[in-house]
C-alpha positions, 0 to 999 in steps of 0.5 A: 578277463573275467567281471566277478560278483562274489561274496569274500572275505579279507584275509589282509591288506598291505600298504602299497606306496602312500595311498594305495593297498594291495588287498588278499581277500578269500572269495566264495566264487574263485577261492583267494583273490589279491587286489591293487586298490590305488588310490584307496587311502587318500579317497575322501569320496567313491565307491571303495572306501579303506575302512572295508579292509579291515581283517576278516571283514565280510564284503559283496565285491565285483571285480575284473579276475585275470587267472594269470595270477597277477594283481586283480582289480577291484570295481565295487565293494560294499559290507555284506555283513557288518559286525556290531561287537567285534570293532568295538571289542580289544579281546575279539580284535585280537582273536580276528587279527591272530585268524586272519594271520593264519587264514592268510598263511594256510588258505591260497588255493584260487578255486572254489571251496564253498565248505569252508568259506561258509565256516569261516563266514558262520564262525565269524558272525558267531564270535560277532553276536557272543560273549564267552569267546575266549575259547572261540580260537582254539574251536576254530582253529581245531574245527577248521582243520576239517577242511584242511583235511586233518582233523583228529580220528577220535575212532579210538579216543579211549586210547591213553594217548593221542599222536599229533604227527598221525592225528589219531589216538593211540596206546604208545605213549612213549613216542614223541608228539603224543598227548598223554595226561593233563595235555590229552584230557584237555585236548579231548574237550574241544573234540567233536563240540561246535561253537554253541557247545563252547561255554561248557568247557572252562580253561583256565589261562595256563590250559588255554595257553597249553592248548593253543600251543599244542594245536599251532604244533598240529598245524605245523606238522600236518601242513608244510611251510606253516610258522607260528603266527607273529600275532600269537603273543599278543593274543596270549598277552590279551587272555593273561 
């Protein structure tokens, strides 16, 4: 059993009988982790405290590693980096409850992926420190698909057409899963921006609603067992 000190950030936390968590963080050293941390809820006093495991916080942890694939345990945590607007804010709660979702749905390799835990950890500190952000989840996600290894081919993006099931542009436009149209031109203007680039693309609540249904269909059809999140209404809700 291996003592780790990483960075890693949570992706959930489940109660586990009346005062203890199960915990599933994403750790910059070994990739996904999943703690036992008991007694956690009813601790007035210590070094790990419940309000660390809140979605998508960033923490400093050490922790005994097993690599048998069971439950981990967890010595010290702390916040490595703490967000200033987003407790405070319904609309970006709400964008951190719908990411941690999928985060916590796609991401579960246990191995090192530096790229994208940086994404995550610079995306996060981004949406913390801004306030045009309600198109930040549909950037995220689009962009996150970088790492996950099907990000849109835009090498022939004057095409009339895009195929969500090749992720690439085309001229037949009569196939199933192809963008064409309004659906396209909206696509389009998320492609290739980062997230300072986001206010200068306006959606109005039908198109973002439009968009982010098309992206969790490209989600659905390029990675296997991915389901539509269940925080995906509330999110909609939040923006309407």
């Amino acid at each position: 059993m291996a003592i780790i000190s990483t960075k890693a950030i949570v992706f959930s936390s489940i109660k586990y009988g009346d005062t203890s968590l199960i915990v599933k963080c994403f750790t910059l050293e070994e990739g996904v982790k999943t703690y036992m941390i008991k007694g956690v809820l009813k601790a007035k006093k210590g070094k790990l405290k419940a309000a660390y495991f809140q979605p998508l916080t960033q923490l400093q942890l050490t922790a005994s590693h097993n690599n048998k694939g069971n439950l981990n345990s967890l010595r010290e945590a702390s916040v490595s980096i703490p967000y200033e607007s987003i407790p405070l804010d319904i609309i970006k709660q709400s964008i951190v409850l719908f990411l941690s979702e999928i985060l916590s749905s796609i991401i579960q390799e246990e191995e090192k992926n530096e790229g994208l835990y940086n994404y995550i950890e610079t995306a996060l500190i981004w949406l913390d420190t801004h306030n045009a952000i309600s198109n930040f989840h549909l950037l995220f996600l689009l962009n996150l698909s970088k790492y996950l290894g099907f990000y849109p081919d835009t090498s022939n993006s004057d095409a009339s057409a895009f195929s969500l099931l090749e992720g690439s542009f085309t001229n037949s436009n009569y196939e199933k899963l192809t963008l064409i149209n309004t659906d396209l031109t909206l696509f389009k203007k998320l492609l290739g921006i980062n997230f300072d680039a986001i206010h200068t693309i306006s959606f109005n609540k039908k198109e973002r609603q439009t968009l982010l249904r098309i992206i969790i269909q490209y989600f659905e059809l390029h990675l296997e067992g991915f389901k539509k999140p269940k925080s995906l209404d509330v999110l909609e809700t939040v923006f309407s």
